[in-house]
C-alpha positions in Angstrom: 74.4 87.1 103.0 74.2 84.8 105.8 76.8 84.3 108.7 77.5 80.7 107.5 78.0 81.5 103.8 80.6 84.2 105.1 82.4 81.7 107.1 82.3 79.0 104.1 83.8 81.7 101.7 86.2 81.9 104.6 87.2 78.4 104.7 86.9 77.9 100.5 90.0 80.8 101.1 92.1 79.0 104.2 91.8 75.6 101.7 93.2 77.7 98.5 89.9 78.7 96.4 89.3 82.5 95.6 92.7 83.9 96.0 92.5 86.2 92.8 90.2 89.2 94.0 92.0 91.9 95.9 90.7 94.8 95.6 90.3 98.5 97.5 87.5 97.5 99.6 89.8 94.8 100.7 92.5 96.8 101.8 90.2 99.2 103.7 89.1 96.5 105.7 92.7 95.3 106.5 93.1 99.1 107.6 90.5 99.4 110.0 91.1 96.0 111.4 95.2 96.4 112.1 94.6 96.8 115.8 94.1 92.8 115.7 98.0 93.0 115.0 98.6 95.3 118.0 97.6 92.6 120.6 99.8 90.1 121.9 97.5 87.2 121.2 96.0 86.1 117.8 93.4 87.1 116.2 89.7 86.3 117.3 87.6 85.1 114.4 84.4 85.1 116.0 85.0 89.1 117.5 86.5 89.9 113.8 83.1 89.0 112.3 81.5 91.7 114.7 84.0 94.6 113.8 83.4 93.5 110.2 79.2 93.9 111.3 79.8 96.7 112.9 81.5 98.4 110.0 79.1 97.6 107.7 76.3 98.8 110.1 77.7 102.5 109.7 78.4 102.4 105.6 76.2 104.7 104.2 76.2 103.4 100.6 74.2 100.0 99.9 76.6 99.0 96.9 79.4 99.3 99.1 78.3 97.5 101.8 77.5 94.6 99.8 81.2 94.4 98.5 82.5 95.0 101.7 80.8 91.5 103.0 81.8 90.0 100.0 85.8 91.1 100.6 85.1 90.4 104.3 85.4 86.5 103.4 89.1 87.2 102.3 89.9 90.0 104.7 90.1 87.5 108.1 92.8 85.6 106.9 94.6 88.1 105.5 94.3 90.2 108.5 96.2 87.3 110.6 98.9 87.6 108.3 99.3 91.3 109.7 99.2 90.1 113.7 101.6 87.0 112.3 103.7 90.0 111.0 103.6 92.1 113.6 104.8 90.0 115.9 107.4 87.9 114.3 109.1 90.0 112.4 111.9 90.1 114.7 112.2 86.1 114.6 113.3 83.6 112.5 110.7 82.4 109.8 110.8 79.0 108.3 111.0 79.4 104.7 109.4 77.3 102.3 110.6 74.0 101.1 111.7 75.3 97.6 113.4 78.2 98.6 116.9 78.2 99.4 119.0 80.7 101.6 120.8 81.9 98.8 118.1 82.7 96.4 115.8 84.9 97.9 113.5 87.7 97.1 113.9 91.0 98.7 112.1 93.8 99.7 113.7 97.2 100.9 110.8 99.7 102.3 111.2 103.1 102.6 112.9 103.1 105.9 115.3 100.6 104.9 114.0 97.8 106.3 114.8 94.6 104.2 112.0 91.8 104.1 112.5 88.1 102.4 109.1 87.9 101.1 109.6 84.2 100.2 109.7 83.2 103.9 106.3 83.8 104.4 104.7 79.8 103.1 101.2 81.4 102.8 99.4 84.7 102.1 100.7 87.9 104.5 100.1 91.8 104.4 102.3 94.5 105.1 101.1 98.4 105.6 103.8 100.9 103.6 103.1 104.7 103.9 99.5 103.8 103.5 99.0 101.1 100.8 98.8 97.7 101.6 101.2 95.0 100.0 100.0 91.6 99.8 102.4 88.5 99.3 100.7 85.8 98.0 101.9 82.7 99.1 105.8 84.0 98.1 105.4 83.8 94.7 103.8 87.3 94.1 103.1 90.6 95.1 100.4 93.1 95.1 100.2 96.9 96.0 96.6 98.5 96.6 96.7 102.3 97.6 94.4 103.3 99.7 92.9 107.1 99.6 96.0 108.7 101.6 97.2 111.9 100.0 101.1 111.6 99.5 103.2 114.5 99.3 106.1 113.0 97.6 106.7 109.5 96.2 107.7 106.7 98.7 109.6 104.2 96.9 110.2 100.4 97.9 112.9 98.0 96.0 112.0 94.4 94.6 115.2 92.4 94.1 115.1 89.0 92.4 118.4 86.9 93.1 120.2 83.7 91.5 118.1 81.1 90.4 114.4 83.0 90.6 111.6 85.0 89.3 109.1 86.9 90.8 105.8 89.0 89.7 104.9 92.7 91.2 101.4 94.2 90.6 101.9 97.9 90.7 99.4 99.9 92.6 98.2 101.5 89.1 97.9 97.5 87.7 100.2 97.2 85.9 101.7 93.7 86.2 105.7 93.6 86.0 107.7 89.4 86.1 111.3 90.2 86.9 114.2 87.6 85.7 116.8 86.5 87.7 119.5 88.6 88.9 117.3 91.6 88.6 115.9 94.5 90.3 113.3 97.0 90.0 112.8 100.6 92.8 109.3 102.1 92.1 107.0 104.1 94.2 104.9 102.5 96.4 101.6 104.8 95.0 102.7 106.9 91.7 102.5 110.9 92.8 102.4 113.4 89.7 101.9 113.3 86.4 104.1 110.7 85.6 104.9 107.1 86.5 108.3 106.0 86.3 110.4 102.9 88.1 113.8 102.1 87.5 115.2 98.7 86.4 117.9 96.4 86.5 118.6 93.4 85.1 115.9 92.1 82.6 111.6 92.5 83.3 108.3 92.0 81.1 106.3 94.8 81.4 102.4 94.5 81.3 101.3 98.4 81.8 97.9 99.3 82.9 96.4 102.2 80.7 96.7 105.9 82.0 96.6 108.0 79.2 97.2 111.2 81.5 100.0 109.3 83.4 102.8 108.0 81.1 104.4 105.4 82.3 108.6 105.0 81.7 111.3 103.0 83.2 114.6 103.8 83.5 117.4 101.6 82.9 120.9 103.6 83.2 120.8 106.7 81.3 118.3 104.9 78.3 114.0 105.5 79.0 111.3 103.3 77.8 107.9 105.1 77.5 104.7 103.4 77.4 100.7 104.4 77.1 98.8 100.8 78.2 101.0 98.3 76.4 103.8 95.1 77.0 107.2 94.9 76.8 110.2 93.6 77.5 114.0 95.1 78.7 117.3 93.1 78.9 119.7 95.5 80.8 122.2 92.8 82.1 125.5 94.7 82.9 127.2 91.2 81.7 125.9 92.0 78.6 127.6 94.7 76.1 123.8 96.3 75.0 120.4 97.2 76.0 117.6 95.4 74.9 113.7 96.5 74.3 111.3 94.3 72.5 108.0 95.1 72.3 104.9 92.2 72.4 102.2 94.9 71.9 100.9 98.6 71.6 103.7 101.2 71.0 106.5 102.7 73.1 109.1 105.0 72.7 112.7 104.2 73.6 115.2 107.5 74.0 119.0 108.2 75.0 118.8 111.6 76.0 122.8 111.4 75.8 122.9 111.3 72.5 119.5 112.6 71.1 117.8 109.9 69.9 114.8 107.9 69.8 112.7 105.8 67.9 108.9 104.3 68.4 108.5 100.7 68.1 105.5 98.8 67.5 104.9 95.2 68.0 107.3 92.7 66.5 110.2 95.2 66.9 113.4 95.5 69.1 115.9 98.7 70.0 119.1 97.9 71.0 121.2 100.6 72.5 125.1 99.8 72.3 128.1 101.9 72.5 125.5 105.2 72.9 123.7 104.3 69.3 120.5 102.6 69.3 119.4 100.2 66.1 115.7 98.6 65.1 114.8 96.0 63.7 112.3 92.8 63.7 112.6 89.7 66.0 111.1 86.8 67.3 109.2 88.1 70.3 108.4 84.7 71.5 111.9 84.0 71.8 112.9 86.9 73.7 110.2 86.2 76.4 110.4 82.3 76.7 112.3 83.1 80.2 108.6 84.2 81.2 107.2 80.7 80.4 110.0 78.6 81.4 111.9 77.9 78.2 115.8 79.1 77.2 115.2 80.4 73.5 119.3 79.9 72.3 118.7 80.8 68.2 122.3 80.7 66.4 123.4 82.0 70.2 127.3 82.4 71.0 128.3 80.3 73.5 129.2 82.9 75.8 126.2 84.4 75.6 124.3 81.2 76.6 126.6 81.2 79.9 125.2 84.4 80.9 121.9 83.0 80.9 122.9 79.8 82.7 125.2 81.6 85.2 121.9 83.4 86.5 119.7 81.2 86.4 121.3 77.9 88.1 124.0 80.1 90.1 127.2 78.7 88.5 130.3 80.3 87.6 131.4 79.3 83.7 134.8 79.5 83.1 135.9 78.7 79.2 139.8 77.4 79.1 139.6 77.8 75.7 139.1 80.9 74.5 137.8 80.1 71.4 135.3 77.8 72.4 133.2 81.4 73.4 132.4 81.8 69.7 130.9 78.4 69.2 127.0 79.0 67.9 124.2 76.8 69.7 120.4 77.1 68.4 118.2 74.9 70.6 115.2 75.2 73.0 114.8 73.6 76.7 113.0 73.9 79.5 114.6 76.0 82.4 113.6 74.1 85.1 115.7 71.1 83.9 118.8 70.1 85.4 122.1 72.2 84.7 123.5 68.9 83.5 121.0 67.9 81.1 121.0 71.4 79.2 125.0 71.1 79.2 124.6 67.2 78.0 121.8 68.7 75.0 125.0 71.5 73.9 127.3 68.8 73.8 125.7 66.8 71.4 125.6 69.6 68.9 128.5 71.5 69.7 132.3 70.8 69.5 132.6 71.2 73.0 132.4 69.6 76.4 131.4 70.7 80.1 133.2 69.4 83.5 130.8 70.3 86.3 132.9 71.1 90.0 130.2 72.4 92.1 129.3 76.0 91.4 132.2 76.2 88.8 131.6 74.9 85.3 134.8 74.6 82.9 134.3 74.2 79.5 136.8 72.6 76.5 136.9 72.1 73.0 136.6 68.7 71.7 139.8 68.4 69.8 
């Protein structure tokens, strides 16, 4: 492929085309061109194209040359999102219009450094114990290991405040959205026979097959085990239970505290409450509408609705009348309404009314 072509996939990238592929090849690149970050000046495009040459020149395999000058049209700006980090990570970043201070994503590394990936307005990479972590444009992130031997798992940890979501590709694939007010510790490459994260809060789980590495998250003393399938776990301390619903394949939910277990398949949830766990059929659509932007409230208590609207808009719901808890709401909306025009929708169905006083919402019976 011609020098132009490569600098016109280059620019199709810096204008917001072909963002999808990151593969190893990639990463390898990004590896062998980190000294750009070293230097106290930006990178060079024009001398990256020659180390990118030059690398190629010395590959002794034809098919992976070829992908190699393929990735090399995504590597160059990628690769200025290392010097960019390099060098400023010590500074103040501006953060992106849509993100506020109080909402954002974190991530711990292994050294307890603690990132806010959201500051970052376009795409960046960051090197951990020898994988490479993309963040792609704040609202995603990506781990690609590269062919480094670990000894023991290094593990990083994703939280997702108030108000947000966020997406995590695993460096097996697998594919994990994480609610609000939740977080999730995982290794940064899976060491073993086993790969297992731990979670808190609530997360969809889209697992990449492994049939020699079974894949389980933890969440307090209960274990969801999965080969290749998608799921979903509500593990909200606010809430009195533990949720799993699975969307598709089969997994295996145990409390080793007590002995039991129980495989689901899909359509089916296991809740786990007071150290006993239950089955039985639900709505999966219902349970993951967070995922596509919907609440989902079917025959819901009204404390249990504030739960759901305390995270998400970061409000405090108070009820002065006890009672008023009980009251049952069934109704779908959009999450990305206004606070006031979902409390205006449960008003009009429900014996009750809201009185909104910043982050403090009381609510009263209509007597």
């Amino acid at each position: 492929m011609e020098k132009e072509q490569l600098h016109k996939k280059l620019d199709d990238f810096l204008s917001g085309s072909n963002k999808e592929k990151v593969d190893k090849e990639l990463f390898s690149l990004l590896v062998r061109m980190d000294e750009c970050r070293k230097k106290a000046t930006p990178p060079d495009k024009d001398r990256m194209w020659e180390q990118v040459c030059r690398t190629l020149k010395h590959s002794r395999r034809r098919e992976l040359v070829r992908r190699w000058v393929v990735a090399a049209a995504i590597v160059m700006p990628l690769t200025v999102g290392i010097w960019f980090y390099g060098h400023h990570s010590n500074e103040v970043v501006p953060m992106s219009e849509n993100v506020g201070k109080r909402h954002q994503v974190s991530l711990t590394l292994n050294d307890g450094r603690v990132l806010q990936v959201q500051q970052w307005s376009g795409d960046s990479v960051i090197q951990e114990s020898g994988t490479g972590i993309l963040v792609s444009a704040g609202q995603q992130m990506i781990y690609q290991a590269e062919n480094v031997q670990l000894e023991e798992e290094i593990f990083n940890t994703l939280s997702v405040p108030r108000s947000t979501e966020y997406q995590v590709q695993l460096s097996d694939g697998t594919r994990v959205w994480l609610n609000s007010e939740s977080e999730l510790r995982y290794p940064v490459d899976f060491v073993g026979t086993e790969r297992k994260v731990f979670l808190k809060g609530e997360a969809y789980f889209q697992v990449a097959k492994d049939a020699t590495k079974p894949f389980r998250v933890m969440v307090n003393d209960m274990q969801v085990e999965a080969l290749g399938t998608e799921f979903n776990i509500n593990a909200y301390r606010d809430d009195d239970c533990l949720r799993t619903t699975l969307a598709e394949g089969k997994v295996r939910v145990s409390y080793p505290d007590t002995r039991q277990e129980c495989i689901l398949v899909a359509g089916e949830q296991a809740v786990l409450k007071e150290g006993v766990i239950t089955t039985g059929q639900v709505n999966v659509d219902d349970i993951i509408a967070w995922k596509k932007g919907r609440f989902v409230f079917s025959d819901m208590s009204l404390e249990a609705i504030a739960h759901q609207l305390e995270r998400w808009y970061d409000v405090e719901i108070r009820f002065d009348d006890t009672v008023a808890k009980y009251y049952r709401f069934t109704g779908v909306m959009k999450r990305y309404n206004e606070l006031e025009q979902v409390l205006g929708l449960i008003e009009e169905t429900t014996n009750v009314r809201f009185k909104v006083e910043g982050q403090q919402v009381k609510v009263f019976r209509n007597l």
